[in-house]
C-alpha positions in Angstrom: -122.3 -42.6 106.0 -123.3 -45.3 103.1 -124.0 -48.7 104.9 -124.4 -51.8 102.1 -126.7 -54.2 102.3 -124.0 -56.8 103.3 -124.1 -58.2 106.5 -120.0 -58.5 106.2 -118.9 -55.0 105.6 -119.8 -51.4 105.8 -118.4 -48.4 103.5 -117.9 -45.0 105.4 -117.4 -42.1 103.4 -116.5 -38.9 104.0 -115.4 -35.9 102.2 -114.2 -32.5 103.4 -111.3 -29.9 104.3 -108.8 -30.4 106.9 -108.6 -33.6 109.5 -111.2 -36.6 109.4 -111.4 -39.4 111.3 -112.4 -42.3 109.7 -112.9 -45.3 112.3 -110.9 -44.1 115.2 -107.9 -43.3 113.0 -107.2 -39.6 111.9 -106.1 -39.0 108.7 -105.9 -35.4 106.6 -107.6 -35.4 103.2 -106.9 -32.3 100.7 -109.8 -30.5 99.7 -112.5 -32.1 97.9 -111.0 -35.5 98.3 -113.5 -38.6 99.0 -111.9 -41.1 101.4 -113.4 -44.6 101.3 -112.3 -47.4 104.1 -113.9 -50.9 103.7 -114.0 -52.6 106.9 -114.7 -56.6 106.5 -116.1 -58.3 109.5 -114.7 -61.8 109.8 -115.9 -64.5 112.0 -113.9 -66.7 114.0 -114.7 -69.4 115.7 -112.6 -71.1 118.6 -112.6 -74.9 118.3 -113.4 -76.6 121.1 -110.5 -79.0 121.6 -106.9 -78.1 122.5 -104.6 -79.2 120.0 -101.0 -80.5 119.3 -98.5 -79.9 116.7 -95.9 -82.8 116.3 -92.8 -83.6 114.0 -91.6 -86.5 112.9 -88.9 -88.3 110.4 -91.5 -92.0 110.7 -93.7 -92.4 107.8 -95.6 -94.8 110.3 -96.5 -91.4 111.8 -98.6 -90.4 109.0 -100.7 -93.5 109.2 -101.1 -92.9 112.5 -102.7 -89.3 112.1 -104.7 -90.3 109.5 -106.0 -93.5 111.1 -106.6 -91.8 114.3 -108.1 -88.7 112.0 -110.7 -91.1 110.9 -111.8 -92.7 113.7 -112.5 -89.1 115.3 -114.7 -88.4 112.2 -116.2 -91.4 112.7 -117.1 -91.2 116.5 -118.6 -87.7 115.7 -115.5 -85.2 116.2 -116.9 -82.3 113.5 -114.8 -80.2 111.8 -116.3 -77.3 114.1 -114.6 -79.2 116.7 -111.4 -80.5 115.8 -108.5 -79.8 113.1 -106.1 -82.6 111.7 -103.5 -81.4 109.2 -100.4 -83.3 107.9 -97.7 -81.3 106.1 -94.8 -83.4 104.7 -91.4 -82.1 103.7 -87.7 -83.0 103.0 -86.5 -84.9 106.4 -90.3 -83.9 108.1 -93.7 -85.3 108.7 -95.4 -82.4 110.7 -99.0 -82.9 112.2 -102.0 -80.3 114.1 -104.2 -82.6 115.8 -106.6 -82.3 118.3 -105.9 -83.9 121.9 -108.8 -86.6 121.4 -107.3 -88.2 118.6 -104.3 -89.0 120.8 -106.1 -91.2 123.6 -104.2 -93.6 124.6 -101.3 -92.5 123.0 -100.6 -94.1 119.3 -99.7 -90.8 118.0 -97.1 -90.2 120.5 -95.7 -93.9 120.0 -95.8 -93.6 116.5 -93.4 -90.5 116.5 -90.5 -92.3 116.9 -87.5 -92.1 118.7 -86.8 -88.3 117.5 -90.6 -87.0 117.6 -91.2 -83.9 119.3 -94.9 -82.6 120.0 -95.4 -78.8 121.1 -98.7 -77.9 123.0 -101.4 -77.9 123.6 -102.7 -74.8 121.4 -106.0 -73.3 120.9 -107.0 -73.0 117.6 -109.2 -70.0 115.6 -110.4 -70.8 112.6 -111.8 -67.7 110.1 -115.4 -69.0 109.1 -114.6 -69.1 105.2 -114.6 -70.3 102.9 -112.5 -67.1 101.9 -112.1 -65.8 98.3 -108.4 -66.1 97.3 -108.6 -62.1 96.4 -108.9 -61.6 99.8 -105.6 -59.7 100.7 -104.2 -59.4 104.0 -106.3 -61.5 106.3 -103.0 -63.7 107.7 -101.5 -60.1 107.9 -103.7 -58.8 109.9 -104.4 -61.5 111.9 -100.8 -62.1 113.0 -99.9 -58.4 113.4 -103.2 -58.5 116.3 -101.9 -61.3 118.1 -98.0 -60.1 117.4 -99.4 -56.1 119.2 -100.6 -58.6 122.4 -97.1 -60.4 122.3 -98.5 -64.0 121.3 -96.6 -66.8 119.1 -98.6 -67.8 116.6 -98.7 -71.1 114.2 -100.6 -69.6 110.9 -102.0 -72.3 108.6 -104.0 -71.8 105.3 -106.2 -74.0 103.8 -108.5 -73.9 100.5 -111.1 -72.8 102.1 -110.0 -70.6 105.0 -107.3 -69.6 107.6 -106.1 -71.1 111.2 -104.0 -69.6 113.4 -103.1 -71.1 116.7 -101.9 -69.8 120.5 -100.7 -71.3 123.2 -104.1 -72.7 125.0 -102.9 -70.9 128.4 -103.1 -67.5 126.5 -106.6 -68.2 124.7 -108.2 -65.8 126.3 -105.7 -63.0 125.8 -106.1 -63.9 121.9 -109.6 -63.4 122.3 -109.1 -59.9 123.8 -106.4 -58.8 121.1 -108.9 -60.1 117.6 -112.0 -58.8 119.5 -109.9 -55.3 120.2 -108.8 -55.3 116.6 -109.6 -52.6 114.0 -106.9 -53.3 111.3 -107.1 -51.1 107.9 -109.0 -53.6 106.0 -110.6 -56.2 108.7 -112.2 -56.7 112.2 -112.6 -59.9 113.7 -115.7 -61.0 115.8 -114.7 -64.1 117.9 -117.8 -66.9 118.5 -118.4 -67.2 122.0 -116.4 -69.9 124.3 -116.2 -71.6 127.2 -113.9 -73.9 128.9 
């Protein structure tokens, strides 16, 4: 075994004749054939707050999010903590926010007649930022969850990767990333409580 310097990944290589098992999975190599598997360990982190995901066809519903985006920033609500995302589209303003920024209800008034919200989710972030030559860690992420049975929401971002669960099956999400040894990444969830 080679082990790098690098906190993030370990190289395991192995040569020889016949069946080898390289981290749990068996594979046969030819003779004289070096086999090298990179395993990347990625960090998640759970954020604290659950979080909704709304559409809606009133641009007053973009102010809204953003408005009520800023205030959270502004009372303190991290980006460790919370995630506000608005995606707009042909005939669709869609929003992730987290359930503080809808106290008293603005974002729910400002959806409009035809505004539907969806949640509340929990939300894993991949501590990044990522490089974009990283391939396959949506992949691999959503093929974890998919092996438990959960829906998933995947959202990318320049920096890193999101994916979000239904809130009441957090902890089974938990189980499936922390379970996970994919071909090219493991995941190592950040504590959390609720």
């Amino acid at each position: 075994r080679i082990r790098t310097s690098a906190a993030h990944c370990r190289m395991i290589v192995r040569a020889g004749l016949g069946s080898a098992r390289v981290l749990g999975r068996s594979s046969t190599l030819a003779a004289g054939v070096r086999r090298s598997v990179m395993i990347h360990t990625l960090a998640l982190d759970v954020l604290r707050e659950p979080h909704y995901v709304a559409k809606s066809k009133s641009a007053a519903f973009v102010g809204e999010v953003a408005s009520a985006a800023a205030e959270a920033a502004a009372g303190g609500v991290s980006c460790v903590r919370a995630l506000t995302l608005v995606s707009v589209s042909e005939g669709e303003v869609s929003a992730v926010f987290p359930s503080s920024q809808d106290g008293a209800g603005p974002l729910q008034r400002a959806l409009g007649a035809e505004g539907v919200v969806e949640g509340p989710f929990a939300v894993f972030r991949v501590r990044g930022p990522l490089d974009f030559g990283m391939v396959g860690v949506m992949a691999e992420l959503s093929q974890a969850l998919q092996l438990a049975g959960l829906s998933i929401l995947a959202i990318s971002t320049f920096d890193t990767d999101f994916v979000l669960v239904g809130h009441a099956n957090k902890g089974a999400a938990v189980e499936a990333l922390t379970s996970w040894g994919g071909p090219k990444y493991k995941f190592d969830v950040a504590a959390w409580s609720d």
